[in-house]
N, C-alpha and C positions, 0 to 999 in steps of 0.2 A: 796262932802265931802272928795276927796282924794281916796277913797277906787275902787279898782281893781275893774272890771265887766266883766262879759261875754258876748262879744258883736254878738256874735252867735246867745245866746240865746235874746239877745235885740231884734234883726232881727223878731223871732221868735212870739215874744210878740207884735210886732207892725205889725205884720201882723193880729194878733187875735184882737187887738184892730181896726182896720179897717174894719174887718168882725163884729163885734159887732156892732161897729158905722154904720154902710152901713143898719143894717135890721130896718124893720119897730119895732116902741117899743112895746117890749111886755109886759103888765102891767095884772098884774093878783094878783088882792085884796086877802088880809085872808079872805077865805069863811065867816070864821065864826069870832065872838069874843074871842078875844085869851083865855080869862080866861077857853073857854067852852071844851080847847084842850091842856092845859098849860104842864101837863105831858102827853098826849097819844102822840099826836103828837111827840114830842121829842124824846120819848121811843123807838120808830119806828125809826126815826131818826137814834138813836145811834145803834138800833139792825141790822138792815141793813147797816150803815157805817163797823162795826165790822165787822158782814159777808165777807162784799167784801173783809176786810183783814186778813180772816183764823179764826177770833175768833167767834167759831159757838157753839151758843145753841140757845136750844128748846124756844120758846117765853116765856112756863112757867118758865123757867129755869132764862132765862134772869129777867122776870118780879119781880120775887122768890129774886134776888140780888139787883134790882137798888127800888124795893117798900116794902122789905120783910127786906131787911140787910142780907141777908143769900148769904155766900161767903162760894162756893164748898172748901172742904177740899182739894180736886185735883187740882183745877185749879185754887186757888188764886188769880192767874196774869190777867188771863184771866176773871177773876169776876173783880177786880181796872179797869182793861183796860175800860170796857162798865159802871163802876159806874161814875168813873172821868170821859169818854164824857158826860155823862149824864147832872151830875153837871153842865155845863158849859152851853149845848144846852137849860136845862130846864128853865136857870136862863134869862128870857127876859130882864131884865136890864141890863147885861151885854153882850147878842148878839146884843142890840143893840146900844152898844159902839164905833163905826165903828173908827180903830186907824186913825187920819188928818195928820199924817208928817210919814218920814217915820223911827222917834226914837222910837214912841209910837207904830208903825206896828212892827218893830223890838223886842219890849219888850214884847206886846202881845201875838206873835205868841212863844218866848219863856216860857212865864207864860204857856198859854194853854198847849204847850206839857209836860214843867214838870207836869203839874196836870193827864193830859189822862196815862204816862208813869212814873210813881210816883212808883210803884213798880216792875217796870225793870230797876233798876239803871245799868246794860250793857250798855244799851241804849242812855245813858249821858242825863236822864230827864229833858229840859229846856237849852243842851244847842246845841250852831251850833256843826256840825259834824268836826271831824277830820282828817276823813282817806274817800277818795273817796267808793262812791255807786254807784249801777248800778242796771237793772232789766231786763234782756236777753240782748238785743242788746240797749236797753238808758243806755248810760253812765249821769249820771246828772251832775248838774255844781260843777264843783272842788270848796273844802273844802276852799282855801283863796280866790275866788270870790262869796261865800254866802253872804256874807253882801252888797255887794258893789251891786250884781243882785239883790239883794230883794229890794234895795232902790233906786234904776231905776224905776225897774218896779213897783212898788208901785206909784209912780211917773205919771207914764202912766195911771195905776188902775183910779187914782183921777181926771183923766180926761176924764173918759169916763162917758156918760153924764145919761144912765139909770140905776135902780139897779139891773134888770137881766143882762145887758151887765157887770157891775162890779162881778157881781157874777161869771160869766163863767170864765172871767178875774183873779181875783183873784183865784181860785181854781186851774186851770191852771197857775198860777204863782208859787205858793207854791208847788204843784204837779212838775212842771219842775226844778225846782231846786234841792228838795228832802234835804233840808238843814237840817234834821236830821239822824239817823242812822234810825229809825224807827219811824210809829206814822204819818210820811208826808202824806198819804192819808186821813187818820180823821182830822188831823189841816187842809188840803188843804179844807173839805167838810164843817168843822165848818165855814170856814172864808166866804166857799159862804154863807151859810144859813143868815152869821152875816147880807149880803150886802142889802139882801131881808125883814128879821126883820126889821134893822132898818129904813125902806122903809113902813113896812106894809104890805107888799108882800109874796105871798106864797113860801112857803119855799120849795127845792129839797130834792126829797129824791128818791135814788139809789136802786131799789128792786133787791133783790138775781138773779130774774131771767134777769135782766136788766145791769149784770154785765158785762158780755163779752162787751155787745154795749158800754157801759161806761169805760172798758178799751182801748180797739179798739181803740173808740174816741179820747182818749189821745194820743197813742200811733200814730195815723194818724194825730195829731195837730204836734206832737214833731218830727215826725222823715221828714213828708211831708208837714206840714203846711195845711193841711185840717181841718180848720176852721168851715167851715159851716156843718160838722158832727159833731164836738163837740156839736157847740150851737144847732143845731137839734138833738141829744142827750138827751139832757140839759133842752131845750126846753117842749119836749115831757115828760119825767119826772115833771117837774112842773105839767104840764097840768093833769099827772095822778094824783099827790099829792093831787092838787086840788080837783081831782074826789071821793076823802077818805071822808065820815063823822067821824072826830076823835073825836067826843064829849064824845062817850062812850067804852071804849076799848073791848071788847067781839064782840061789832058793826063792829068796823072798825079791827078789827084781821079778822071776817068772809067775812068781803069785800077784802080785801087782800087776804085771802087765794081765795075767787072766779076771782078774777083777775086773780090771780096765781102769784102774788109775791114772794111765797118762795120757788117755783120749782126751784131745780138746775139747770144754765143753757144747760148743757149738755142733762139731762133728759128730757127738758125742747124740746131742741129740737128732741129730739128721736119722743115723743109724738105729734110734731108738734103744740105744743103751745107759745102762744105771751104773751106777757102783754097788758091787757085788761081795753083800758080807757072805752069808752061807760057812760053806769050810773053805775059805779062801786057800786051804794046806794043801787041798788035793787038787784044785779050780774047777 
């Protein structure tokens, strides 16, 4: 289409896509039928996406906002931020909308962030960045090749052949760019979740205590191209996801907490504790 690209980061993306394509596939069904998890699952979702970037409360807290309508007099922003993911993950018709070119992934990925960052207008909700970002030593792809890298690598996305290989893909594409001022790690975790939805597929979810790994991960994809941590990462999270019964949220809050999902990671390792697949059902 004309439009500049970062071809670094192309390099980068088609190394991830050949580590995708290379492993055997991994298909892992909605346990259950969706209707019996339509908001718990999601909830989780969004409560744990949030987490990982700084916006923390207590599950009743959170619960209290996205099923109650009670938005803290304090924290406002921080109540929109986890209502709008919400909105978006809970709505199965539209996760699994999966954009086909890359006008409709472009328009998407901008609806979704004006909606999640709708009352941080700082933030320029809904549209590409302006002014270059960074996060310690990742510089991301400069403000006039966001358009032109998204629609590459979307390009590639649509060619890789399963929907967890597109998932990693995607998420890690969005993630590497970082094509807004803020919000790019929830739009990068909506878009996997989309790849698996509209698949049938179980859906990722990033536990508190699973944070560092899931950073790390990124950070060893973008800076060295280590691949096969991300996806084993990635991997291992579905698998726990899987291991949740979400049918009833009190159920799966006490399987999570026996897992240890929302031990900080730091404390987390003090204590010498993991995140714990097993039968997460019975803990």
């Amino acid at each position: 289409m004309g439009l500049p690209y970062d071809a670094a980061r192309m390099e980068t993306f088609e190394t991830l896509r050949l580590a995708v394509e290379g492993i055997a596939p991994i298909t892992r069904p909605e346990s259950k039928p969706y209707a019996s998890s339509e908001t718990i699952l999601p909830f989780f979702e969004v409560y744990f996406s949030n987490f990982i970037e700084g916006t923390e409360f207590e599950v009743e807290e959170a619960s209290a906002i996205v099923f109650g309508g009670k938005i803290p007099k304090l924290r406002p922003q921080d109540a929109h931020d986890i209502l709008g993911t919400y909105r978006i993950v809970a709505d199965r018709k539209l996760m699994s909308r999966t954009p086909k070119d890359p006008v409709a992934f472009s328009s998407l990925l901008r609806s979704f962030h004006a909606q999640i960052m709708a009352k941080r207008p700082t933030t320029m909700p809904g549209q590409f960045k302006k002014v270059a970002n960074r996060a310690g030593a990742t510089f991301f792809v400069s403000p006039e090749l966001v358009e032109g890298t998204l629609q590459r690598g979307f390009e590639i996305a649509r060619s890789i052949r399963t929907p967890f290989g597109r998932a990693v893909f995607m998420m890690f594409l969005i993630s590497e760019i970082h094509p807004f001022l803020d919000g790019n790690g929830r739009t990068a975790r909506i878009f996997m979740n989309m790849e698996l939805v509209a698949a049938q597929e179980q859906r990722i979810i990033i536990p508190t205590i699973y944070r560092n790994d899931y950073i790390g991960a990124l950070k060893g994809m973008s800076h060295n191209k280590r691949a096969e941590t991300l996806v084993r990462v990635l991997d291992f999270s579905q698998k726990y996801t899987g291991s949740i019964d979400w049918s009833e949220m009190q159920g799966a809050h006490t399987q999570l907490d026996v897992t240890h999902a929302f031990y900080d990671p730091a404390d987390a390792e003090t204590r010498g504790l993991r995140l714990r697949v097993g039968d997460a059902r019975t803990g």
